[in-house]
N, C-alpha and C positions, 0 to 999 in steps of 0.2 A: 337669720332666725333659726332656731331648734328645729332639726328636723323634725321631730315629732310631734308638728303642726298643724295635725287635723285637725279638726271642731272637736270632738270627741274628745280627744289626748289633751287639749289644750284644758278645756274643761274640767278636766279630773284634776289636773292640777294647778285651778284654781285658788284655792284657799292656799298653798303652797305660792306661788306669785304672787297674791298681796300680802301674805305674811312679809315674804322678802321685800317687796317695794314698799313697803311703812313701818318696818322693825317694830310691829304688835303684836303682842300673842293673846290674841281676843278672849283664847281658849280660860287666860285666866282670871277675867272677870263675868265667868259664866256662877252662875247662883242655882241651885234648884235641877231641875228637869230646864225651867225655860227663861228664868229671868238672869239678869245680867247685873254689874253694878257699875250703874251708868257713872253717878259723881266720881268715884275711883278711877275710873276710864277718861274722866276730863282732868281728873285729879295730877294723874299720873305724869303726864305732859310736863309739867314741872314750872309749867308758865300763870305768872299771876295777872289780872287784866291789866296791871298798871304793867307789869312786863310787857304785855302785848301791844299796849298803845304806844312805848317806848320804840319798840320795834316798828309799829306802821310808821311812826312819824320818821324814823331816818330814811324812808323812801317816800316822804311825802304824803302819805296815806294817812285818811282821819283829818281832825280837826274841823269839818266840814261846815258850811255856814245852816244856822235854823232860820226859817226865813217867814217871814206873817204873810199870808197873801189875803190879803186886806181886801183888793178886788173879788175874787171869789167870796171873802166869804159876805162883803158888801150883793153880790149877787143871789148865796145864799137865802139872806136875811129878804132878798125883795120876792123869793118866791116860799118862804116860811109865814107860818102863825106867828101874830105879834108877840113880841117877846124873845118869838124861835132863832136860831141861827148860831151856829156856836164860830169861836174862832176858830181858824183853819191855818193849821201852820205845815211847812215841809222841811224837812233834812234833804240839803240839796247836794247828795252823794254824786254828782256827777262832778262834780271839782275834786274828785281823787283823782288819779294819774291816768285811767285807761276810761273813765267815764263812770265807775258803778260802784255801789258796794262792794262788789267781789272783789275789790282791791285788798278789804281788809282780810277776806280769806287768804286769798293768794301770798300775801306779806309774810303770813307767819309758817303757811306752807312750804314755803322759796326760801325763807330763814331756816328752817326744821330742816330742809334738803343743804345748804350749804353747809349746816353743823355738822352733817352727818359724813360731809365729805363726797355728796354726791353729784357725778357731773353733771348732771340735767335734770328737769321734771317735767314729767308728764300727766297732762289731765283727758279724761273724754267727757266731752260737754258741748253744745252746739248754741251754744249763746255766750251772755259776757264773760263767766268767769273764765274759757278760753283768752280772751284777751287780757283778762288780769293776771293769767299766772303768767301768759309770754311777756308781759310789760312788766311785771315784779325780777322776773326770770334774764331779762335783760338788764333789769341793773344792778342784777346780782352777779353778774357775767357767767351764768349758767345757761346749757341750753336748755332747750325745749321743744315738745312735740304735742301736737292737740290733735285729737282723735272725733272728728266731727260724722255726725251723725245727719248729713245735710241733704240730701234730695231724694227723689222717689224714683220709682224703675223709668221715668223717660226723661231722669236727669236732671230733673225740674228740683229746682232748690229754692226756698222762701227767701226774700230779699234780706229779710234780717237776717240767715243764717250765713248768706253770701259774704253780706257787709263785716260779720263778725271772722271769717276765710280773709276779708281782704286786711280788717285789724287786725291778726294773730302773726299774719305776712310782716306787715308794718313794722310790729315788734323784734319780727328777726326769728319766729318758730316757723318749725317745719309741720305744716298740715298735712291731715290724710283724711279725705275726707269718704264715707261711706255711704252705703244705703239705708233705708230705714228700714230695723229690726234688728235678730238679733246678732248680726254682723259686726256692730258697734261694738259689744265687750268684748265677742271673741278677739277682733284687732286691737282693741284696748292690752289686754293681756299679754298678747303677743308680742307689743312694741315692749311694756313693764319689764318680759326674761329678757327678750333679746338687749334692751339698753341698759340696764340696769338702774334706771332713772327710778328717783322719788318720785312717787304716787302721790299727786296734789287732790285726791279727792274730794268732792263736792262735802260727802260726808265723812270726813275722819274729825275726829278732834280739836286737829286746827285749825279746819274750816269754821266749826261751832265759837272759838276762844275767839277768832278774829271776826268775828261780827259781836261778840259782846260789846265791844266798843262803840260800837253805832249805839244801842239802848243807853248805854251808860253816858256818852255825851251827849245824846240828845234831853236824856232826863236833866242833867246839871243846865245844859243851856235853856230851857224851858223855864226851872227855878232863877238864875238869872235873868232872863227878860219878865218872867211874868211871877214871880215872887213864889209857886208853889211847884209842884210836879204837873205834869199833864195830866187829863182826866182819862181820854181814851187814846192811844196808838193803833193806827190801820197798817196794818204789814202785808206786802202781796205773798201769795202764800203759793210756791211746788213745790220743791221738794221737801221742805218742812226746815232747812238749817238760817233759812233768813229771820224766818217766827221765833227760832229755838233759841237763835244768839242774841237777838234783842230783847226777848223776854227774859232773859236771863244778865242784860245787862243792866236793864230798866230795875231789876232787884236788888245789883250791884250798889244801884245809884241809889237806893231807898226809897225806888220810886213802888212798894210792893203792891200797891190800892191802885194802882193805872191799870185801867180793862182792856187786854189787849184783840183784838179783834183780826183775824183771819181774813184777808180778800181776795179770790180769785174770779178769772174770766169764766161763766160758764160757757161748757162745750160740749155738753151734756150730748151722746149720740155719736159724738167722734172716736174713732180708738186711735190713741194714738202710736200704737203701733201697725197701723193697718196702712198700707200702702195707697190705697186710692185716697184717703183719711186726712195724711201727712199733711200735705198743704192746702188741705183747705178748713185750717184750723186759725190761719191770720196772727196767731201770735204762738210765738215760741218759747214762755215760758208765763207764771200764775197765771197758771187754768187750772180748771179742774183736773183736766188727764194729767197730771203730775201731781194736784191738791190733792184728790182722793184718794186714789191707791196709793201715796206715801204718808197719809194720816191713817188708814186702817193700816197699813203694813210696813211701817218704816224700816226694814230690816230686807225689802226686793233692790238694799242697792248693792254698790258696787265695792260692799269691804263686808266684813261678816258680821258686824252690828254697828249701822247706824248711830253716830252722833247724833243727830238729827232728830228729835221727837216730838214733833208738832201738837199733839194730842193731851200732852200733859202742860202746856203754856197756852191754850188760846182759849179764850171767856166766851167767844163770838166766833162763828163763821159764816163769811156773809157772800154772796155773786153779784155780779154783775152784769151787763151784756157786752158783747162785741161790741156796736154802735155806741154803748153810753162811755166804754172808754175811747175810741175817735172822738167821739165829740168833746171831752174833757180836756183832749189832748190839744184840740184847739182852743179850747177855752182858757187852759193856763199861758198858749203863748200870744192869743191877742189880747186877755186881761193883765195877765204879768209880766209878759215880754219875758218870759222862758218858755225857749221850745227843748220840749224832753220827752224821752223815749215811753216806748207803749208800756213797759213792766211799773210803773213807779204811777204811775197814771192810772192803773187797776184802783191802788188803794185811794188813789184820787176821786176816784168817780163815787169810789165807797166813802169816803168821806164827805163829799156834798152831800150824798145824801141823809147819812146820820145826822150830818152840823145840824140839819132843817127841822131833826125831829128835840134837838137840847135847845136849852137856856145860852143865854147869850154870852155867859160871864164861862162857858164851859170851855176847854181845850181840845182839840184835835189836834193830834202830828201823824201826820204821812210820814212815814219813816224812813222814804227814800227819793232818789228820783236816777236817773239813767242817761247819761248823751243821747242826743238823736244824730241822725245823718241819713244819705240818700235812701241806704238799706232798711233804717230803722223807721224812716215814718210814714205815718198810716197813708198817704199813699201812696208808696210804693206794695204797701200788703194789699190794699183797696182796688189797685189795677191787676194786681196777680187773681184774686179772689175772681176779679170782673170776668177775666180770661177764663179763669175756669169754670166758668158760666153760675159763679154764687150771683143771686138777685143783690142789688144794693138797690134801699132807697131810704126816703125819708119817713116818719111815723112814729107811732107809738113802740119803742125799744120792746115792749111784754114783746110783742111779735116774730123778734130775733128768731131763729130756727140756724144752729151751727151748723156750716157745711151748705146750706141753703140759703140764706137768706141774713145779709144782715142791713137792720133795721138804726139808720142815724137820726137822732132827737129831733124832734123839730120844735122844744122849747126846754129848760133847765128844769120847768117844773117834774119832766118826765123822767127825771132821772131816780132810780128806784133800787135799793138791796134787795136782796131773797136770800132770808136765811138758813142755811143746810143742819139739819134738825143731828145736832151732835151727842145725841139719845143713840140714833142709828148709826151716826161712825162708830162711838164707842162698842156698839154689838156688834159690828161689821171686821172692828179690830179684835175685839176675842174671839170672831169664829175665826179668822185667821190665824190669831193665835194658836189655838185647839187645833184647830187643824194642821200646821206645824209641826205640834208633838206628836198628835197620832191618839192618844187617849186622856182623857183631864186625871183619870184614878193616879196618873204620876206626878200632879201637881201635888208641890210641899208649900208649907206656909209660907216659905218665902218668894216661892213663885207667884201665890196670892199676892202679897204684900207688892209685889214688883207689878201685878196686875193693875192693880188698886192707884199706881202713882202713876202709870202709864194712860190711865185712865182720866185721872182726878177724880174719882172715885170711893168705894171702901170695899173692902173685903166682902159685906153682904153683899154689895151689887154683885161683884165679881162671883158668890157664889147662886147668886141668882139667877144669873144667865148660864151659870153653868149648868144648872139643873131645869132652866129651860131649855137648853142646846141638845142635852143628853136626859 
């Protein structure tokens, strides 16, 4: 490694490293004082979606089956208002190669690094798409390194992030696995100069191209089995690029009138970078500590502008509890006989309970679903939680209290959304914005204008809050 691997040194020449590990110069679709041009930036890649599904499919990624779960939404319908219950369908993305949608990120990321002639790629991520880019990356015959961000100071690591250590293994990458905080990018960066590996980031641009695919076929399969598009899609929502590439697919498709709704676990109270925090959060990714602060602030990750922009695609944003996704997750595999992982199962629990409040002729598609295994199911998070003396019990889910207490159904009727009032993201994300620059008197109309779309918005609003803020 460069000697000159302090925290510090390493740091400054930041923007310098993932320049070189993603051959982007971000610097030139910067716009204004603050705005950016995002299209141009997807543009530039040079890949069309029908390029991109060409590419997953020579690695078996995509085509994935849509499937009615007919039992659910029969269950549905017996605890709705007459009339109530809509159909409930899923995109059962765990028939890609490593188990997830992140296969379709990983494809075109792993593609992008072989064109470019590089020997390896490297991600930092402590969940599945670590194992989609070392299983992309293996049949690319490229290697690979995952930079996991996996236990807390007494070494204690959540089973799901274990399970996903012993998948990246499996595939043939070399793990490093850390502490939780900010340890994780500094070694991230570290491993990028010293290997010179392509950067498979969560959000660069081909992360974002390789999930359009997911919207765009699941909207055509939708129209093929049920004659129209879907009416609503529930997408589980962290970092913002699973929302951004399907909502952007689903338009591809024609599908532009489909309301696409936001779902995450609430964890309201947790931080997730706090060390006592870490693991007793039970799920390691759509929660809020990755929904929030990457919808008001999509630009805190790990390249200098975000693909990813959740805030200008979602209609709806809705929560759920701990306990209602456990118990969905049992629900889908003794009414459907699929057992599947806790991320895909968020928009799950969000879905029963929408179907209950529509018409019966309406559509629901869950947009995904996820492998399970020893690491990944609820209880194995359920015995670690118990250990660390969280209360479980049975009850009414309102009760849930994250970190303390989680609260399993004791009937289907209890299952409930809570909507996160997207009035206050939106203000949440321009004071961050504003605060960023440092004063608004340097915004130009086109930074307005870039406000305004990041928003769904208009120019008034955007100067409405501005002259509320200041």
């Amino acid at each position: 490694m460069n000697a000159a691997a302090g925290y510090a040194q390493v740091m400054e020449r930041r923007d310098e490293i993932i320049r070189s590990s993603l051959e982007i110069d971000y610097a030139r679709y910067a716009i204004g004082a603050l705005g950016f041009d995002y299209e141009r930036l997807l543009a530039d890649t040079g890949y069309s979606i029908d390029d991109v599904g060409a590419i997953q499919q020579r690695t078996a990624v995509g085509n994935t089956p849509l499937l009615e779960l007919t039992n659910i939404t029969a269950l549905v319908r017996a605890v709705a208002a007459a009339g109530k219950g809509a159909r409930i369908f899923v995109k059962d993305e765990a028939a890609n190669p490593s188990g997830s949608f992140k296969d379709r990120r990983a494809a075109l990321a792993v593609h992008e690094a072989k064109s470019r002639g590089r020997a390896g790629v490297a991600a930092a991520t402590s969940g599945n798409f670590g194992a989609a880019v070392a299983s992309q990356a293996a049949k690319a015959g490229l290697r690979c390194i995952i930079v996991q961000e996996a236990f807390d100071s007494h070494g204690i690591a959540q089973p799901e992030i274990a399970e996903k250590t012993r998948a990246c293994e499996a595939y043939g990458a070399e793990v490093i696995r850390t502490s939780v905080g900010p340890e994780l990018f500094y070694v991230f960066l570290r491993v990028l100069e010293a290997s010179g590996y392509f950067n498979a980031s969560l959000y660069t641009p081909y992360s974002i191209l390789g999930i359009e695919t997911l919207g765009y076929e699941l909207a055509h399969q939708v129209r093929q089995q049920c004659g129209r598009p879907p009416d609503l899609v529930i997408v589980t929502h962290a970092g913002g690029g699973n929302l951004t590439g399907t909502a952007r697919g689903l338009a591809k498709a024609g599908a532009a009138d489909t309301t696409v709704i936001a779902a995450s676990v609430d964890l309201g109270g947790l931080h997730m970078a706090s060390d006592h925090d870490f693991n007793r959060k039970s799920f390691t990714t759509g929660h809020t500590g990755f929904a929030l602060p990457f919808t008001t602030w999509p630009d805190r990750a790990d390249v200098p502008r975000n693909a990813a922009r959740p805030l200008r695609y979602m209609d709806r944003f809705v929560t759920v509890s701990q306990g209602e996704v456990f118990y969905l997750t049992q629900v889908l595999a003794e009414l459907e006989g699929l057992e599947r992982g806790p991320a895909g199962n968020t928009s799950l629990a969000a879905a029963f309970a929408i179907a209950r409040e529509l018409d019966q002729d309406r559509i629901v598609v869950v947009q995904e679903t996820e492998y399970t295994g020893a690491g990944k199911h609820p209880l194995a998070q359920l015995n670690l939680a118990r250990q660390l003396g969280i209360e479980l019990r049975r009850g009414d889910p309102r009760e849930n209290r994250p970190g303390q207490c989680i609260v399993i159904p004791e009937h289907p009727s209890q299952i409930a959304v809570s909507d996160v009032d997207l009035d206050h993201v939106r203000r949440s994300y321009l004071r961050n914005a504003f605060e960023s620059l440092g004063q608004t008197d340097r915004l130009t109309g086109a930074d307005i204008d870039f406000l305004a779309d990041e928003t769904r918005s208009s120019p008034a609003y955007i100067q409405e809050v501005i002259d509320e803020t200041h």
